[in-house]
DODREN-294661 format. One record per residue: residue in three letters; x, y, z of N, C-alpha, C in turn. Coordinates in steps of 0.05 Angstrom, whole numbers, plus 5000, padded with zeros to 4 digits. Layout:
DODREN-294661
{pt ALA,{X,Y,Z},{X,Y,Z},{X,Y,Z}}
...
//
This chain:
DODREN-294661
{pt UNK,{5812,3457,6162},{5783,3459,6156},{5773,3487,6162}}
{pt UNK,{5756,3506,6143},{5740,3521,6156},{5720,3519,6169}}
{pt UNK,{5716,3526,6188},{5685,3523,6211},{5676,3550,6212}}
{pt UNK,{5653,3541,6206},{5638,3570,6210},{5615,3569,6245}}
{pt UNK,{5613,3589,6255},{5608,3581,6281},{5585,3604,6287}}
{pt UNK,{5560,3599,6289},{5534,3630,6293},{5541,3622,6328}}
{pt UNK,{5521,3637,6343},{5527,3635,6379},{5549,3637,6395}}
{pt UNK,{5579,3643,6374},{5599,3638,6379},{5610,3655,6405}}
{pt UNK,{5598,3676,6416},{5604,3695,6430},{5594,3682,6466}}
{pt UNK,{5576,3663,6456},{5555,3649,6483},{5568,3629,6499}}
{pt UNK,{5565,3613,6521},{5567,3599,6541},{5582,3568,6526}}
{pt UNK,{5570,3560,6501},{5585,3535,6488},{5593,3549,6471}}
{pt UNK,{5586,3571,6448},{5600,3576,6431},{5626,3578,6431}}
{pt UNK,{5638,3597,6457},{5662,3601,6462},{5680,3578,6466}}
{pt UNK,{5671,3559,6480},{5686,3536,6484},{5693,3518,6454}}
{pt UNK,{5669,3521,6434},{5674,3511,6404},{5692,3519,6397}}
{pt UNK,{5691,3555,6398},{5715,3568,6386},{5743,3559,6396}}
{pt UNK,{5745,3562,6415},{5770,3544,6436},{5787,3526,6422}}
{pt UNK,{5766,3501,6427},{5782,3478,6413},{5784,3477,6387}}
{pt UNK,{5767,3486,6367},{5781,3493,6336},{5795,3503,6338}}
{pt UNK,{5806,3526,6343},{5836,3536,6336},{5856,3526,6355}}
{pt UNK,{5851,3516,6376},{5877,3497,6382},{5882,3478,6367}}
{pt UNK,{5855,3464,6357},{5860,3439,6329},{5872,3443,6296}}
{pt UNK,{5873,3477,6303},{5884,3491,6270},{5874,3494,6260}}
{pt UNK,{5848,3493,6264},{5824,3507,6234},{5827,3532,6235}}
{pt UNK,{5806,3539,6215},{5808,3566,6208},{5773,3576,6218}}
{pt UNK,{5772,3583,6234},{5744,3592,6247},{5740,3618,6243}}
{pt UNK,{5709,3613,6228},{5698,3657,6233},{5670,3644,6243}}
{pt UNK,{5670,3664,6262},{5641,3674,6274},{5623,3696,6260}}
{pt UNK,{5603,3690,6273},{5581,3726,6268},{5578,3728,6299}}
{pt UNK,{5579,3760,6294},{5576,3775,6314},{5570,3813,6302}}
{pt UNK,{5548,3812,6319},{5528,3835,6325},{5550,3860,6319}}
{pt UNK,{5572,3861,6329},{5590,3882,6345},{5611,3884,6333}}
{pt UNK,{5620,3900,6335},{5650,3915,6319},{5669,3909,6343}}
{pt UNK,{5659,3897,6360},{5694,3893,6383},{5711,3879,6380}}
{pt UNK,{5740,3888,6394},{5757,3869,6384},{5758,3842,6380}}
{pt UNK,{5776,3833,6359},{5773,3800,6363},{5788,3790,6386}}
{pt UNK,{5770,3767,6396},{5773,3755,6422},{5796,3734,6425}}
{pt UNK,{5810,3723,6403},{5829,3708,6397},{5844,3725,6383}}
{pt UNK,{5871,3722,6376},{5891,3736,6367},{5906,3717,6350}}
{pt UNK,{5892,3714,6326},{5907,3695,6316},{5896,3688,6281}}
{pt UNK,{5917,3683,6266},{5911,3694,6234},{5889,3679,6228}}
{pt UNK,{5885,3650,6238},{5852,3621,6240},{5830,3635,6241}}
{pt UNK,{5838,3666,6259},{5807,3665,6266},{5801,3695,6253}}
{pt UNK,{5770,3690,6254},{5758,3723,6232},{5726,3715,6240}}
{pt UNK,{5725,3753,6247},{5695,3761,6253},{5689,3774,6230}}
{pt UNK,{5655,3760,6232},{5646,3772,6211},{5619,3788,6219}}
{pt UNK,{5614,3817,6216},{5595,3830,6226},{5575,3830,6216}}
{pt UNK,{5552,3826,6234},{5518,3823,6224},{5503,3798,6241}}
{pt UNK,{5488,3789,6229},{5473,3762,6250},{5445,3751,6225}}
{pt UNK,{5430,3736,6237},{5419,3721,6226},{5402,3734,6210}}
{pt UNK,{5389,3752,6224},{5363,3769,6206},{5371,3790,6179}}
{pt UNK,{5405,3789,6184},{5414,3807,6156},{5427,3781,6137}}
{pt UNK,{5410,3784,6112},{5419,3760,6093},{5447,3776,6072}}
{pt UNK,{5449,3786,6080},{5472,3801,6069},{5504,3792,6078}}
{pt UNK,{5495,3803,6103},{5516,3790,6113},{5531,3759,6128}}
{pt UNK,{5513,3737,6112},{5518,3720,6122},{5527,3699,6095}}
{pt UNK,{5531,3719,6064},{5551,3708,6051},{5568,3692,6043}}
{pt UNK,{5591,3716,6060},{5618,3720,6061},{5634,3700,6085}}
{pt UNK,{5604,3700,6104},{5615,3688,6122},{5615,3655,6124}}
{pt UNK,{5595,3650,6104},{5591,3621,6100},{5604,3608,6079}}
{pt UNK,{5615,3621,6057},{5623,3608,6029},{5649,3583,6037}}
{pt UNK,{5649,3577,6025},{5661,3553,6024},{5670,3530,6054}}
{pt UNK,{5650,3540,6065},{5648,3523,6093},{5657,3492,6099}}
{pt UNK,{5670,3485,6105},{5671,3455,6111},{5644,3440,6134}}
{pt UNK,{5646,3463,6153},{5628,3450,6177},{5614,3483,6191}}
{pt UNK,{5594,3485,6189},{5570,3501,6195},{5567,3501,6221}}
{pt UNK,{5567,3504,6253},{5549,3499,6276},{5536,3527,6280}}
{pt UNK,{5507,3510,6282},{5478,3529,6288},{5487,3535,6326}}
{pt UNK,{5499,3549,6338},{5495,3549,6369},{5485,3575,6373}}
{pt UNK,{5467,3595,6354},{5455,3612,6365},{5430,3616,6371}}
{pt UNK,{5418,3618,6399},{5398,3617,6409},{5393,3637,6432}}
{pt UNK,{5358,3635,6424},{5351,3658,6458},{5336,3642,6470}}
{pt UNK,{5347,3652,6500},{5332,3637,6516},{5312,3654,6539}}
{pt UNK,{5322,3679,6539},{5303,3695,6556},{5277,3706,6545}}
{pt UNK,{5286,3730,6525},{5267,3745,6508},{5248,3730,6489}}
{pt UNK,{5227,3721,6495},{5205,3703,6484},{5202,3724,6453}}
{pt UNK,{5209,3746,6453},{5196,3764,6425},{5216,3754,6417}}
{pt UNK,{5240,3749,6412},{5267,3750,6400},{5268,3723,6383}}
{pt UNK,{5248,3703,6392},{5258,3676,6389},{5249,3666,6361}}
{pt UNK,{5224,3678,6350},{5215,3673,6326},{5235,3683,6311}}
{pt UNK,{5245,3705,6319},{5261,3717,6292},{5290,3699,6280}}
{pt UNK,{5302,3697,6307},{5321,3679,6314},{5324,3650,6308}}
{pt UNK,{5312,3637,6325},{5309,3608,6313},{5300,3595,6288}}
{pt UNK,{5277,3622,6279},{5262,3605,6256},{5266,3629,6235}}
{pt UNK,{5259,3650,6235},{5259,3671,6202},{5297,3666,6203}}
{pt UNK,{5320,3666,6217},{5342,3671,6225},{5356,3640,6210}}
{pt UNK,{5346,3616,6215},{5355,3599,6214},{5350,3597,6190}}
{pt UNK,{5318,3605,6168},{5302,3590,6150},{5320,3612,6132}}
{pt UNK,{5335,3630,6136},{5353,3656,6119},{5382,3638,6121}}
{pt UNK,{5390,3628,6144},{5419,3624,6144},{5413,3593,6123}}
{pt UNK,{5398,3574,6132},{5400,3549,6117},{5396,3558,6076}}
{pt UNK,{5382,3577,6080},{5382,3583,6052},{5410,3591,6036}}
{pt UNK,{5420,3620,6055},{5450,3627,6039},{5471,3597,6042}}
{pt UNK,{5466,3581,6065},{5485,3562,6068},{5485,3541,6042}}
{pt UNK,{5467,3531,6035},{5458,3507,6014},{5473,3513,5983}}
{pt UNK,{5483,3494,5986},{5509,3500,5967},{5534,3508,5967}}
{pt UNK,{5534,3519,5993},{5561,3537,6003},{5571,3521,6031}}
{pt UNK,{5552,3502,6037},{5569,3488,6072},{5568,3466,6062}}
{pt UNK,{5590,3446,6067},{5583,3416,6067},{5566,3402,6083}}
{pt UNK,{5569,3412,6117},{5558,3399,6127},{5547,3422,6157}}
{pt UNK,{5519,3415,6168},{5511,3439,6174},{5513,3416,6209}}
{pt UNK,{5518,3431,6233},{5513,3419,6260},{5497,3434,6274}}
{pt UNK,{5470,3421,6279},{5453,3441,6295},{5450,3440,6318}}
{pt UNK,{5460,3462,6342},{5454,3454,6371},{5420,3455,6375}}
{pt UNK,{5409,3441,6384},{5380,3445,6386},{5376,3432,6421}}
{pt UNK,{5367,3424,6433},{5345,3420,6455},{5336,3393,6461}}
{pt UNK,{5339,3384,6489},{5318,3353,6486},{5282,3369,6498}}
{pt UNK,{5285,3399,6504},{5273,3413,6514},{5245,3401,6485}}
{pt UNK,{5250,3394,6462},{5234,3390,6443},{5218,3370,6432}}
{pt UNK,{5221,3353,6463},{5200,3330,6464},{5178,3337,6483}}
{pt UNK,{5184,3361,6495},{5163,3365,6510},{5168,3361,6544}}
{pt UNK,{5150,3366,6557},{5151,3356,6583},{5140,3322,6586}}
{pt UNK,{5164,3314,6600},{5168,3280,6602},{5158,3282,6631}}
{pt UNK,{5146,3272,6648},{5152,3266,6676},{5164,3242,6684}}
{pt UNK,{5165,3226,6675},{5175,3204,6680},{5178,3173,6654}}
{pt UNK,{5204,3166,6658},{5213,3143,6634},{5234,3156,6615}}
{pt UNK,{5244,3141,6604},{5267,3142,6587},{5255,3160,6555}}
{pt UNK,{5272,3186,6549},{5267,3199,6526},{5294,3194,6509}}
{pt UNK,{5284,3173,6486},{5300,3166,6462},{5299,3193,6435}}
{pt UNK,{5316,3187,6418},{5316,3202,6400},{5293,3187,6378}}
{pt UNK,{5278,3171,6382},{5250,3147,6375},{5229,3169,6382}}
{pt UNK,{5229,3178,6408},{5214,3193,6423},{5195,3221,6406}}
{pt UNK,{5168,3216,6411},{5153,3241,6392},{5160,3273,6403}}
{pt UNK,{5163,3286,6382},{5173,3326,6391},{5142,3332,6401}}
{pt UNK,{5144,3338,6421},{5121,3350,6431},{5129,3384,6451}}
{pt UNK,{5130,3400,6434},{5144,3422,6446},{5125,3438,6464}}
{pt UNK,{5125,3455,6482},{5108,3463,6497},{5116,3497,6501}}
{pt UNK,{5137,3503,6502},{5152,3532,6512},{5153,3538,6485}}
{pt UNK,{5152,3567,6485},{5160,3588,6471},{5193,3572,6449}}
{pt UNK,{5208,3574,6477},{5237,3569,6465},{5245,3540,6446}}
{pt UNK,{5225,3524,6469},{5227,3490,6458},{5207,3496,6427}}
{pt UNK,{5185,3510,6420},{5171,3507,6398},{5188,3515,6378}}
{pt UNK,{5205,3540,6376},{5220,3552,6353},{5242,3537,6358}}
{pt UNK,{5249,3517,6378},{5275,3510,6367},{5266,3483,6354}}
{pt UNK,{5239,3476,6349},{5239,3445,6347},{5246,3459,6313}}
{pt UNK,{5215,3480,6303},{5224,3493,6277},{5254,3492,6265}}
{pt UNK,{5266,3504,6286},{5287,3506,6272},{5296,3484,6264}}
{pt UNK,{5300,3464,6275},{5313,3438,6265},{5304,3421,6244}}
{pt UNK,{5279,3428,6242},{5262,3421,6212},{5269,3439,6193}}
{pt UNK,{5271,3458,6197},{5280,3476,6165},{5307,3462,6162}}
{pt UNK,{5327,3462,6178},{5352,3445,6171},{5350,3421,6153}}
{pt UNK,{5331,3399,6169},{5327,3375,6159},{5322,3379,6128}}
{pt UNK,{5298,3401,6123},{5276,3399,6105},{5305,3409,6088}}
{pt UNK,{5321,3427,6093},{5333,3437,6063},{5362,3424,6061}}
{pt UNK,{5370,3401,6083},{5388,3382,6072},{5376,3361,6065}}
{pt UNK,{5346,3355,6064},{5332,3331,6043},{5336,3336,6020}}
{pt UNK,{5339,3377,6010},{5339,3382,5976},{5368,3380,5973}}
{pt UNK,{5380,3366,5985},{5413,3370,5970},{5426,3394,5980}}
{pt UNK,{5415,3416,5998},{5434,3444,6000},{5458,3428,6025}}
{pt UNK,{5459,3408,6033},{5480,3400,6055},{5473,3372,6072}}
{pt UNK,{5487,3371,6078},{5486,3346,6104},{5482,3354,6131}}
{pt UNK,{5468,3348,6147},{5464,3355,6173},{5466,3334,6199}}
{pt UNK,{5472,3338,6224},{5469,3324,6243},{5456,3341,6264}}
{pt UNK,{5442,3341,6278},{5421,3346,6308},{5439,3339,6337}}
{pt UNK,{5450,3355,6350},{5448,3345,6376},{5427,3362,6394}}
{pt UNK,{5417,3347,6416},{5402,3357,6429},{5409,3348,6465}}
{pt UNK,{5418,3369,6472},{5426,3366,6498},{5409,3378,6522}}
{pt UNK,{5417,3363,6547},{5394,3374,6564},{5403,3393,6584}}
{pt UNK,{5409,3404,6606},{5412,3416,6620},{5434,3425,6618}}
{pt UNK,{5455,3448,6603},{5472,3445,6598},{5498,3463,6617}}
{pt UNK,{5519,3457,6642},{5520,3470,6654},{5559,3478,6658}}
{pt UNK,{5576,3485,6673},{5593,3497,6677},{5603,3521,6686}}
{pt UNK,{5631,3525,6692},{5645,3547,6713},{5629,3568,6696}}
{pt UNK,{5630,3580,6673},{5621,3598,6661},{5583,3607,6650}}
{pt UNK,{5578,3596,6657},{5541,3594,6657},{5533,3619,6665}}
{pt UNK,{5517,3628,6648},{5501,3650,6661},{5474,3642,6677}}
{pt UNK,{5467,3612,6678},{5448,3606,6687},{5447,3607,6719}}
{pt UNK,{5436,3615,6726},{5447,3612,6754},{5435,3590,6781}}
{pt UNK,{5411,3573,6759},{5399,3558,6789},{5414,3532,6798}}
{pt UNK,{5440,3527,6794},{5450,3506,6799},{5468,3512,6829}}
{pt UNK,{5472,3548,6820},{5488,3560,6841},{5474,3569,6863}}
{pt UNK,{5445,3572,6850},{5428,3567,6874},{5426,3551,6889}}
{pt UNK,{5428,3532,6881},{5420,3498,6885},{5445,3499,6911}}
{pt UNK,{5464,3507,6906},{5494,3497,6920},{5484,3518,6945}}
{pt UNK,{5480,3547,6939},{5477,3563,6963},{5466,3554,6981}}
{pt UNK,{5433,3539,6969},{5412,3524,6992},{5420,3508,7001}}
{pt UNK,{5444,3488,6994},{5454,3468,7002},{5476,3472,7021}}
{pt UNK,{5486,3492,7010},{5508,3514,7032},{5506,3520,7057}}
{pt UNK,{5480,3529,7061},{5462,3544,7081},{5444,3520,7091}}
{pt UNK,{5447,3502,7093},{5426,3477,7096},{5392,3489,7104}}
{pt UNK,{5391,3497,7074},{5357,3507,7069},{5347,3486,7050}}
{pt UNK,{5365,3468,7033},{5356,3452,7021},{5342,3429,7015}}
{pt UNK,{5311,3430,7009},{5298,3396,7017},{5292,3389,6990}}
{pt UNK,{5278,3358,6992},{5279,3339,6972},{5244,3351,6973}}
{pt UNK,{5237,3342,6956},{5203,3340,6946},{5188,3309,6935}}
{pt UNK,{5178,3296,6951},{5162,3279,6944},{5173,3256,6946}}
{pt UNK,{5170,3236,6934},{5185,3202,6940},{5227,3207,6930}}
{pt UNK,{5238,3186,6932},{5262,3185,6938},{5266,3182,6904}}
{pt UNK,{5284,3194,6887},{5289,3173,6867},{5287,3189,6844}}
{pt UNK,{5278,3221,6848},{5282,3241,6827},{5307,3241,6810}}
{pt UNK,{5300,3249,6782},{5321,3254,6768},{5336,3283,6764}}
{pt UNK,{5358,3276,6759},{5374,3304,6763},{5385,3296,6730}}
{pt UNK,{5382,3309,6706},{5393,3308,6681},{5408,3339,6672}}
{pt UNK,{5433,3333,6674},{5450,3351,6660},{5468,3350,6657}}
{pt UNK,{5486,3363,6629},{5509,3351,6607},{5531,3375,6615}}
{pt UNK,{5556,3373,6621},{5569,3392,6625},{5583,3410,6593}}
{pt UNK,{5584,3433,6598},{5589,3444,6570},{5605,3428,6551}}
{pt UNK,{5636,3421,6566},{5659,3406,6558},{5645,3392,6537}}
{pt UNK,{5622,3370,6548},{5610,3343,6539},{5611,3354,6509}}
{pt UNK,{5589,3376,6519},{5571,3381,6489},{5593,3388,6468}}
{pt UNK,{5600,3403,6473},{5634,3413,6455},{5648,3387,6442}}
{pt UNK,{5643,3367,6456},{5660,3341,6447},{5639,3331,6427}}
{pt UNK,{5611,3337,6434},{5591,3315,6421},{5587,3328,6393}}
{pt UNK,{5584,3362,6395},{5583,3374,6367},{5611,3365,6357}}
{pt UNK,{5632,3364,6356},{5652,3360,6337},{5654,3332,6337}}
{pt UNK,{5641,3304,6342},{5641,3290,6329},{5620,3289,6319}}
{pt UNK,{5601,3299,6322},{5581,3309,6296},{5591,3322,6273}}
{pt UNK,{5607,3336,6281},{5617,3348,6252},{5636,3334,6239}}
{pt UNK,{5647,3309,6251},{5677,3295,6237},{5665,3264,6227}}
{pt UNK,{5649,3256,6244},{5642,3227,6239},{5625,3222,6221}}
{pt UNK,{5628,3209,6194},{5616,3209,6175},{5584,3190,6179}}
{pt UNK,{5582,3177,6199},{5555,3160,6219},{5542,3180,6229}}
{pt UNK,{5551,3207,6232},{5531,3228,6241},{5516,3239,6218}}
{pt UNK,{5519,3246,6192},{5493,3250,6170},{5472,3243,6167}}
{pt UNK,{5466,3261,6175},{5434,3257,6171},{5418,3245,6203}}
{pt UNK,{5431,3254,6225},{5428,3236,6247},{5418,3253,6267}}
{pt UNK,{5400,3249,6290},{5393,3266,6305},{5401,3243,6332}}
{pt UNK,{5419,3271,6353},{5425,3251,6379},{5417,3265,6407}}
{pt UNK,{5412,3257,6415},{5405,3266,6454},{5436,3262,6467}}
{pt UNK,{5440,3282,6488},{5466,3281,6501},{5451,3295,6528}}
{pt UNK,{5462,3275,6551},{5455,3283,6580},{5473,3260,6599}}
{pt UNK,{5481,3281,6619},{5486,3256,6639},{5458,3257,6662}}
{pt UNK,{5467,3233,6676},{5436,3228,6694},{5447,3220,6717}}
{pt UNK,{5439,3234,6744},{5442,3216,6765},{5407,3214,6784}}
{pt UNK,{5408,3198,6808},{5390,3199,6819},{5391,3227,6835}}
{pt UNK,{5375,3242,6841},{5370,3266,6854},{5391,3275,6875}}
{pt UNK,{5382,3257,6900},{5395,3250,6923},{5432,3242,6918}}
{pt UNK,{5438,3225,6897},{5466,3226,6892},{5479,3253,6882}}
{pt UNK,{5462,3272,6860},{5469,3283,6842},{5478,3307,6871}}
{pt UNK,{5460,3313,6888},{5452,3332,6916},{5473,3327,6935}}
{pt UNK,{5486,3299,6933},{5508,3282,6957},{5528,3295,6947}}
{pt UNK,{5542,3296,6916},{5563,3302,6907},{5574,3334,6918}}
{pt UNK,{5553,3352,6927},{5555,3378,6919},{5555,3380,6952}}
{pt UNK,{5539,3371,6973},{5539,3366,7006},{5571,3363,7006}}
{pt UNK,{5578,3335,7001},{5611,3322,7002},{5633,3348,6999}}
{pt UNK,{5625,3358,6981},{5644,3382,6965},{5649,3407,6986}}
{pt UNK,{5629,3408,6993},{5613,3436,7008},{5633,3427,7041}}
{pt UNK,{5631,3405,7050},{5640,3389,7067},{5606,3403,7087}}
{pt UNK,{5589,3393,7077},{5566,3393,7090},{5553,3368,7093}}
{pt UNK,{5535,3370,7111},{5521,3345,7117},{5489,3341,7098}}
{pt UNK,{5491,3312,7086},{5474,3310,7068},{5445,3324,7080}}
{pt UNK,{5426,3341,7055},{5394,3352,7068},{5383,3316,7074}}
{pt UNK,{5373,3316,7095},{5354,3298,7107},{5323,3314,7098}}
{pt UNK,{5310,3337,7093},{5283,3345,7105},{5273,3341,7066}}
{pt UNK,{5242,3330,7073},{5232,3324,7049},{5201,3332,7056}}
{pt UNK,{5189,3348,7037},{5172,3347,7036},{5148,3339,7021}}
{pt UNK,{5131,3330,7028},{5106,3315,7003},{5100,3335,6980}}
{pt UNK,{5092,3323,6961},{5096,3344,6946},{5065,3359,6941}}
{pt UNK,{5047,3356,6948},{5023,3370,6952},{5029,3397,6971}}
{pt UNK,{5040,3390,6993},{5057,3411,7010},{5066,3436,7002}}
{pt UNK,{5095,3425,6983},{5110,3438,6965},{5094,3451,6932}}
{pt UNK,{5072,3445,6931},{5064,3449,6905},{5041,3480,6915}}
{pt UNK,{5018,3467,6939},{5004,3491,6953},{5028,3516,6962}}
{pt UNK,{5053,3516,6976},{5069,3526,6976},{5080,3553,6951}}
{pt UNK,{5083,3532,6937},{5097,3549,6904},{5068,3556,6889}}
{pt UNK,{5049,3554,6896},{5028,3563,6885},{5015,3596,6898}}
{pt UNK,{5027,3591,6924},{5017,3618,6938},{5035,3633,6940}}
{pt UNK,{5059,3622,6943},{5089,3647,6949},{5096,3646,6930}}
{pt UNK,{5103,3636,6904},{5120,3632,6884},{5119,3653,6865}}
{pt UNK,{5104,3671,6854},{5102,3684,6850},{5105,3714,6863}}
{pt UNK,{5124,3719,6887},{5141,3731,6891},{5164,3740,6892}}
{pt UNK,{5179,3757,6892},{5202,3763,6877},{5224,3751,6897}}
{pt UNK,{5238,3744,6883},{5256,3726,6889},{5259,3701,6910}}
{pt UNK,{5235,3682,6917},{5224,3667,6920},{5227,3638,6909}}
{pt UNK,{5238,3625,6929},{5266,3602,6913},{5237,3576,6899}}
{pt UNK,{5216,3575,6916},{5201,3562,6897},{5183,3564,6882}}
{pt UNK,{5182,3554,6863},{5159,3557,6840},{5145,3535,6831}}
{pt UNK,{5126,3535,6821},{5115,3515,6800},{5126,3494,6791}}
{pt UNK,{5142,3512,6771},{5151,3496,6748},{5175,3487,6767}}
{pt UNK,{5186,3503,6790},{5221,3479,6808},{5207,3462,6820}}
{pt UNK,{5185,3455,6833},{5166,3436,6844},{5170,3408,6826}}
{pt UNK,{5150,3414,6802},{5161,3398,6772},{5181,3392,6767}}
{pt UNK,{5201,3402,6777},{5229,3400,6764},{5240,3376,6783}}
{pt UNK,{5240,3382,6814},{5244,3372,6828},{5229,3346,6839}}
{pt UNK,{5219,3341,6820},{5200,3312,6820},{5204,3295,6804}}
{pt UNK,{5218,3306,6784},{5219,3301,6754},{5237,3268,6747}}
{pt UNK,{5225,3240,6741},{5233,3221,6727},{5241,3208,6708}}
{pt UNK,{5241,3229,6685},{5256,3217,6660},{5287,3217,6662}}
{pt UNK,{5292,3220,6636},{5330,3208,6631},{5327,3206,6604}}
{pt UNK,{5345,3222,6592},{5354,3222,6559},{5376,3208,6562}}
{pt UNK,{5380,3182,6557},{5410,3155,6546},{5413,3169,6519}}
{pt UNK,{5448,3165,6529},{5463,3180,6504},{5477,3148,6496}}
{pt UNK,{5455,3131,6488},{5465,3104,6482},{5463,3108,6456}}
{pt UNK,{5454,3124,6434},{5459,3128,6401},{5485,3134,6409}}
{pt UNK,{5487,3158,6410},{5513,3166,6405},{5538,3156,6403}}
{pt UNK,{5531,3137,6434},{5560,3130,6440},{5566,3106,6418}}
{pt UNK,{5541,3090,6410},{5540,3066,6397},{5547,3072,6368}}
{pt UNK,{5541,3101,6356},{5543,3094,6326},{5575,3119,6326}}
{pt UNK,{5577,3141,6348},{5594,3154,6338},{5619,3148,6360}}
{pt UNK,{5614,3132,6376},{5645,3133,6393},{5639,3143,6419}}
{pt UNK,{5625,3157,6420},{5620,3188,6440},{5632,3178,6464}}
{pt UNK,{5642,3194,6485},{5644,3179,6511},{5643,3213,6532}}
{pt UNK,{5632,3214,6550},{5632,3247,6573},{5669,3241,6578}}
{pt UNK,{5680,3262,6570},{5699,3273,6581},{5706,3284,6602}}
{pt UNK,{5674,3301,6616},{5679,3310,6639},{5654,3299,6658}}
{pt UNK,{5661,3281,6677},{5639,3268,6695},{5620,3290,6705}}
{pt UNK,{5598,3283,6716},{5575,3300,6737},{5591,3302,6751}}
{pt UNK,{5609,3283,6773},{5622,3288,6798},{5632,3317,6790}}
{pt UNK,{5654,3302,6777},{5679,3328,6767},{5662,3356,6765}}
{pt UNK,{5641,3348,6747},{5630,3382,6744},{5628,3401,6769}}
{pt UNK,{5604,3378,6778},{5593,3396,6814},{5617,3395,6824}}
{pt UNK,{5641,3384,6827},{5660,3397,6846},{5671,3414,6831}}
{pt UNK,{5671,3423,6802},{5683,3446,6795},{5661,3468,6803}}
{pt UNK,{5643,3471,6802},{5622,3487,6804},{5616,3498,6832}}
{pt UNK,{5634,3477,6843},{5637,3489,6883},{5641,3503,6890}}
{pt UNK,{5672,3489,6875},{5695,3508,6876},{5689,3540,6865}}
{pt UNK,{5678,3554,6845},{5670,3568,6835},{5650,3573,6846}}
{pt UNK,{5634,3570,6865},{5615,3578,6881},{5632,3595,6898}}
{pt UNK,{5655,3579,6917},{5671,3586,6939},{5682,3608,6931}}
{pt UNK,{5702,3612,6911},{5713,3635,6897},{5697,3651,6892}}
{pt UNK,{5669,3658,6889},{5656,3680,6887},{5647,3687,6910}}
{pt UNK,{5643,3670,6938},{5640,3675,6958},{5656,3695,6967}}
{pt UNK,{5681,3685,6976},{5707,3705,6978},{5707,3733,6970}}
{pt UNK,{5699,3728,6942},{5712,3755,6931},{5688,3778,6934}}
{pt UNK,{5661,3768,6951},{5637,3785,6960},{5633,3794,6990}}
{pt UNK,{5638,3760,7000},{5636,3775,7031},{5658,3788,7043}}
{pt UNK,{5662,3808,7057},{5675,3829,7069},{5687,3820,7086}}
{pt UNK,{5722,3828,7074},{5740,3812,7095},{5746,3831,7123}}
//
């Protein structure tokens, strides 16, 4: 099969790239840069340019079997219009006619802020962020130009998405405060902790791209634990003793209202919110119409992510 792969250079892209050419396709990416190729091997081919040059995104799409959208910004708020939506509304155009079938990584970030209850793929897009608004766009231009016949499409939308390689870094935060027993709970017992380990998503886009029940289909992918369990796993690991200290969350909210806005200042607003937070995206479509099953547990993750905490410890503090 050829796969064509945009984001391919990023945190899941690379892992896409991975398992296609161990599976024998023939994978090309886009990428910005003239550097060497990152694989060594006749499957794989870069192709230079990116979304905003319609030129070069051709050569790179013609006769596509399977399309994945995984390029996205998540920092630079200017970047994101161009990217998600003029970027995507150019790539779905050269693609239509030329991909069979298009897989879009998109966001559950595009229902909005939930505070509490179960978010179905039923569930109304209510986007709120910069990032969540252009990515909801983006997934409508997809839809809108595999309704005219240019392809078939499937949606996944995943939530917190994490692993050894993440540039994100508040999970590793999360472990240091937990490390350092600086870490408390906020408000009643029973918070949700929602996040999909890369592995997952990598499994969930390629049976989006293989399972013929994925056309035309939009799916949510997350794992879920309760707060306090998700917090036990990573104590256990740490061989620390579970945080006992909780504070109300009026406390913690006056708190992140007055300090939080200092530089480097572990609470904020929006981690207040976060850390309160009651919903849960069920990846009960998926599993029901495409098979889906997590390959790699929450446990498993946070103890890989320990581990990889510990190893960077080492290799900083001064022996």
């Amino acid at each position: 099969m050829i796969i064509c792969i945009t984001g391919a250079t990023g945190f899941i892209g690379q892992k896409l790239v991975e398992k296609h050419l161990a599976r024998g396709d023939q994978v090309r990416i886009l990428s910005r840069h003239l550097a060497p190729d990152i694989h060594q091997s006749v499957s794989f081919k870069r192709f230079t340019g990116d979304l905003t040059d319609q030129s070069s995104l051709l050569n790179f799409v013609e006769g596509a079997d399977v399309l994945y959208n995984c390029a996205g910004e998540i920092r630079n708020e200017s970047r994101m219009d161009a990217l998600h939506v003029q970027g995507v509304s150019r790539l779905a155009q050269v693609a239509s006619g030329r991909v069979r079938h298009w897989v879009q990584l998109s966001s559950v970030g595009v229902y909005g802020t939930v505070a509490d209850g179960q978010v179905t793929e039923n569930s109304k897009v209510n986007p709120v962020g910069k990032y969540e608004v252009t990515k909801e766009s983006s997934d409508q231009i997809v839809i809108d130009m595999a309704n005219k016949g240019g392809f078939s499409y499937s949606i996944l939308r995943p939530s917190n998405v994490y692993g050894a390689r993440m540039t994100n870094k508040s999970l590793f935060n999360m472990i240091a405060m937990i490390d350092r027993g600086l870490f408390f709970y906020i408000g009643k017992v029973g918070a949700s902790a929602n996040y999909i380990h890369v592995d997952n998503v990598v499994e969930g886009l390629m049976i989006c791209a293989s399972h013929p029940s994925a056309r035309g289909r939009i799916y949510n992918l997350s794992d879920h634990r309760v707060l306090e369990g998700f917090v036990d796993v990573i104590s256990t690991t740490l061989n620390r003793s579970p945080p006992l200290c909780r504070l109300p969350y009026s406390v913690a909210y006056i708190i992140a209202s007055t300090l939080g806005k200092l530089p480097n200042f572990p609470l904020t607003q929006s981690r207040v919110k976060a850390l309160i937070n009651r919903s849960s995206y069920p990846t009960t479509l998926i599993q029901r119409e495409l098979g889906y099953q997590h390959i790699v547990s929450m446990e498993e993750g946070l103890r890989e992510l320990v581990q990889v905490y510990k190893q960077r410890l080492v290799t900083i503090e001064p022996q």
